[in-house]
Every structure is written in C-alpha cells, then in structure tokens.
N, C-alpha and C positions, 0 to 999 in steps of 0.2 A: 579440404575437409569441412563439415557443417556442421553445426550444433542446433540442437534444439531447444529451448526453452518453454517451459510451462508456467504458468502463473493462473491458480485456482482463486477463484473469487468467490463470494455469495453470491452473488450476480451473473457471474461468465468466467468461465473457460478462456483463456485465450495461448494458443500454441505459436510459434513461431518459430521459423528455419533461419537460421543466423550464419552467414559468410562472415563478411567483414563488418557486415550490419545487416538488422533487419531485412530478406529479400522475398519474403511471404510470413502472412500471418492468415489463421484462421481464429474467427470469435464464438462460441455458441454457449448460448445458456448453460449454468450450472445443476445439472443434473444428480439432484443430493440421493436419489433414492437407488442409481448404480454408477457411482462416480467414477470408479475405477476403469470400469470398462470403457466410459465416456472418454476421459483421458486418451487410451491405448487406440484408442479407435481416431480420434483425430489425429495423435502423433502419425499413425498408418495413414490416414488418410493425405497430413501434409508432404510424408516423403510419397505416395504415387503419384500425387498432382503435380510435384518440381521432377518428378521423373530420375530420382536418383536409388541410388543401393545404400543396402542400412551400412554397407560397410564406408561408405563415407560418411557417416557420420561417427563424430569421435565420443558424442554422449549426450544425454538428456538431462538437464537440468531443471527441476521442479520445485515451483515454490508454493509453500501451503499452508491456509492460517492455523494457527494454532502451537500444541506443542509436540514438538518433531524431533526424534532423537534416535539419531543411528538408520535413515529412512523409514523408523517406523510412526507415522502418525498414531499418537499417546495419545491426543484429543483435540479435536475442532472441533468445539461447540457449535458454531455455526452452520457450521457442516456437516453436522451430524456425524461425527468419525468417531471410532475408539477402539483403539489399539488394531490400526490398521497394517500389515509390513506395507509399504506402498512401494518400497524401491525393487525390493526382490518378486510383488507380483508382473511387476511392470518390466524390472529385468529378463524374467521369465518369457514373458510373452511376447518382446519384441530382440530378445537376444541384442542388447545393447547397452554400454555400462549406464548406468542412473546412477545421478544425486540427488536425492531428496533434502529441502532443506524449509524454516521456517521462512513464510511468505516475506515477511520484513527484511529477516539477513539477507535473502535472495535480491529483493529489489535497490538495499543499500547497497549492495557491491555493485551492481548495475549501475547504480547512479554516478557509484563513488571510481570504478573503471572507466564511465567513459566522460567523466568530468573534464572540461580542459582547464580547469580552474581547480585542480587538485588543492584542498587542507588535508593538512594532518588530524583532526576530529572533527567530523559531523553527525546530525542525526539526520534521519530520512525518516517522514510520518508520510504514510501512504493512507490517503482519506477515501474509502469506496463505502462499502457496503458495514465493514466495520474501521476501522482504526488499528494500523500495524505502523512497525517502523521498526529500523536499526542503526545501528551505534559503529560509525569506527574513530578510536583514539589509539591516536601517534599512526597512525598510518594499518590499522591491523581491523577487522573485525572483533568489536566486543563480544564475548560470549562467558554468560554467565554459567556456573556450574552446570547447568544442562541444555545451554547452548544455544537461549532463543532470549528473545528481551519482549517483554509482553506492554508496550508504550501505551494503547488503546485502554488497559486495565489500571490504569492508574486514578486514583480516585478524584475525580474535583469538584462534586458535590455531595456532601457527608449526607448520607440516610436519602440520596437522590436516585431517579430513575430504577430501577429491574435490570440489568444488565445479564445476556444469553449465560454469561461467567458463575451468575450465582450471588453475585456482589450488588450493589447500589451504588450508583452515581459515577460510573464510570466517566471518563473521556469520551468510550467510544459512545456515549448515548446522546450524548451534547455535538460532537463537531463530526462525526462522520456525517458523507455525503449523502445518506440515507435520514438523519438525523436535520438536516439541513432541511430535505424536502416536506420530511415529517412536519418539521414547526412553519414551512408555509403554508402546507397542507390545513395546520390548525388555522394559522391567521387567515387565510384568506376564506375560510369553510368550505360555502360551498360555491365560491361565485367563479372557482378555475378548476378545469379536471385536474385532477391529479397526476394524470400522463404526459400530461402538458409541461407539468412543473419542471425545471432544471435550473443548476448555479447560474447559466447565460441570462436566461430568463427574465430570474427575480432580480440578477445585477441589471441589468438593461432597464427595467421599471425603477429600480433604484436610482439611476441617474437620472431618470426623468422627475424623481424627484413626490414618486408614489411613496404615501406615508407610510405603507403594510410593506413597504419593502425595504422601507429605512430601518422599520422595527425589528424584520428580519434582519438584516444585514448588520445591523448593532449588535441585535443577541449572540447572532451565529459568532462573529469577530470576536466578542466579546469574551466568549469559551474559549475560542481555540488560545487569543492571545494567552488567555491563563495558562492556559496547558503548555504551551510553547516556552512561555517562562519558567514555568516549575522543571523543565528539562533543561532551560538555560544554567539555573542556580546550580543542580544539581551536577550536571556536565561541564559547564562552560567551553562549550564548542565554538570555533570560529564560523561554520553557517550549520543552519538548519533549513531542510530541504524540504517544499512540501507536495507530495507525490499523488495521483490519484485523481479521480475526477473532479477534486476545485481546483485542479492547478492549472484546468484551460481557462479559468477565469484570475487571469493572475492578479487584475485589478481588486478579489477581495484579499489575496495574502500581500498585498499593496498595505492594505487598513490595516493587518494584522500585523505587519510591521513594525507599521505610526504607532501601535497601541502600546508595543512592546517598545519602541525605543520612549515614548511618553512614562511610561510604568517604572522605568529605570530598571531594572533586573532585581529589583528590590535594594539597591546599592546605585547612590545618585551618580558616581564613577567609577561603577561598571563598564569593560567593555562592550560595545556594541555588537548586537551579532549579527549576523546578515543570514536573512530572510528569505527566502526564493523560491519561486515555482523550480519542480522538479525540470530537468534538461528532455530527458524521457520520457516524461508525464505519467502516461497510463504503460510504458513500453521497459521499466523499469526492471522489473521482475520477472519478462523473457531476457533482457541482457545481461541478469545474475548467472544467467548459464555461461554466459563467454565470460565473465570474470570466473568464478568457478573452472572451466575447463582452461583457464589459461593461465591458470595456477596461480590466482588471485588470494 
C-alpha cells in the first residue's frame, strides 16, 4: 500500500508517493488563485505516472499553513484561503480518505517519525516562505485547543515589520527563508539580481570573508537565535529541529547554535539544547502522511 503526502507552501506545491520512503515526488509552483484544483490534479497526476490504482493507496495526507480544523482550512493568510472544506472536496474528487492537517504538525511528525534519535519533546520550525512549526512533549503531538501551534506569529520585534497575520514584528518577518533573501536583497541593492540570491550563496561569500555577508549572516542568526530561545524557556525541549530551506545550509543553524549555547537560555545553568538541521529537510511535511497514516 502507498501514501501520499502533500505539503502546500507559499512557494510550491510539493506531492509525494511514499512506500517505505519517498519513491517519487512532484514539485510545482503554488497556484493561490485555484489551489484546490492544483492539488487534485497533481495528486492524479503522480499516481498515473507510478502507474498504480487509487485503491492502493491507503490515504492522503496534507499539510497546509495556516489554521486548519476538522480538514477544513479557517485561514491561510498567505494563501489566500478562507473557510475552505479542503478534505471533503479532495475526498470528493479523488474517492480517497484525506487528512487535512496544519503544515507544521504535519512536518513535526514527519520529522519526529522518522528520527532515529527519537526525544520525548521537540520543536520543529520549518523556515520557507513563512515560518511554521510543531511541538511534541513526552512523546505526543502538542495541540492546543484548536489544534495548530502558530510558532512564525510570535512576536520578537514590538511595533516591528507588517506581518500578512495583521500583527507587527513577527518572527516570520525576521528569519523566514524569504526574509533572509529580502535583507540581502536590501544590503547588497543593486549590485546582485535578486534571483540569484540563496542561503548557499550568501554563506559561501561569508566564508570568504565578504563584509555584506557577514552583516547578513550576523543579523539573520542573530533573529533566529532569539526566537529559538524564547521556545527554549518557554518549552524546554531536549532538541529543536530546523526544517526548510536553511537547513541545506546547516553551517548557518551551526552559528545559531553557538549563539544560543553563548546566550545561556537566560539561565547560566540551563540545559543545553541541541540544535539541528532538519533529517528530512524540505521532505518533512510529505512524511507527516506516513506518520499520520501509521497511526502516529
């Protein structure tokens, strides 16, 4: 039997048919203006390419930012959703059970299923386009009363940045992967295109010891490690995982670390918590379907 996983991004779509692992993926742009259909159409698409029947597949698991309750998408700012059913049109039309779940919880179980270094509490911050994440303590999915943990909205600059939420100075406006390119984008103006820019990149120029990418490289760190520790104090989880497109650059959650073992936890004998690039990276959030369908 196969599962499929969905993982909607600001960014990209990305579908996946899952055996025992990943054994086809399809990527394509996020199409906010008929997403639904987008969806249904590549889940179809990747079972006639592997050439199997829907009835081996045991179910779809879907993960999607915002807040999501009972498969129905209440609201994705980013995505322009609101009060979408997204499990029952998708059940609908592919005759297959669906779980709809919030993008973060989906990729924390992913993480946290196929860890071989299982804890009993961590968080998973997934850095893309915005800032998600999720929570398991003593060995369970956190869910608060309506069943999503919203990590990216927490605040770490008072009366800072516009944030899509409504709010000012979120986290996700400082350390998301979009937020990173943004402030190179400003430092460096006009002297690199913009399509150019990526984490590999400006860390690459940063070891060579380029000053506009020191400066980058200080600020960005500099955020996350806050944010990273304000979920420390708050949680105190034995690791924190960091998901998403910086985690191919593991040499900056390397800094972010140092900053946070330097910082103390705000407590000089605090324990330490360990720090990590995500196992799955960007692949997180299709593998919440196999923890999901395997009664995770």
């Amino acid at each position: 039997m196969y599962i499929i996983g969905v993982d909607i991004g600001g960014t990209n779509v990305k579908v996946g048919l899952i055996n025992d692992k990943i054994v086809d993926k399809i990527v394509s742009p996020t199409n906010t203006f008929d997403l639904v259909k987008q969806v249904t159409s590549l889940i179809e698409n990747i079972i006639t390419k592997n050439n199997i029947d829907k009835a081996q597949v045991k179910g779809v698991g879907i993960g999607c930012p915002g807040i999501v309750e009972n498969g129905v998408v209440v609201e994705s700012v980013n995505l322009q959703l609101k009060n979408v059913p997204l499990k029952d049109i998708i059940e609908k039309e592919l005759g297959m059970p669906v779980v709809v779940r919030n993008d973060g919880d989906m990729a924390v179980l992913g993480e946290y299923f196929c860890s071989e270094d299982k804890v009993d509490s961590m968080i998973l911050l997934t850095i893309g386009t915005g800032v998600g994440g999720g929570i398991i303590i003593n060995n369970k999915l956190y869910e608060s009363g309506r069943g999503y943990s919203e990590l990216g909205h927490t605040t770490l600059i008072h009366n800072g940045k516009d944030c899509n939420c409504g709010r000012k100075g979120c986290l996700e406006q400082y350390v998301s992967y979009k937020a990173l390119l943004n402030m190179a984008r400003d430092k460096y103006a006009d002297t690199i295109d913009y399509n150019d820019l990526s984490a590999e990149m400006i860390y690459e120029r940063y070891k060579r010891g380029e000053s506009v990418a020191k400066k980058i490289i200080d600020e960005y760190t500099d955020y996350l490690a806050d944010g990273v520790l304000n979920f420390c104090n708050i949680f105190r989880p034995k690791k924190i995982v960091i998901g998403g497109g910086i985690s191919y650059v593991p040499e900056i959650i390397k800094i972010v670390k140092d900053k946070c073992y330097t910082l103390k936890y705000g407590y000089k004998n605090s324990d330490k918590v360990d720090i990590v690039p995500a196992v799955l990276k960007n692949e997180a959030g299709i593998m919440g379907a196999k923890a999901i369908f395997s009664g995770v």
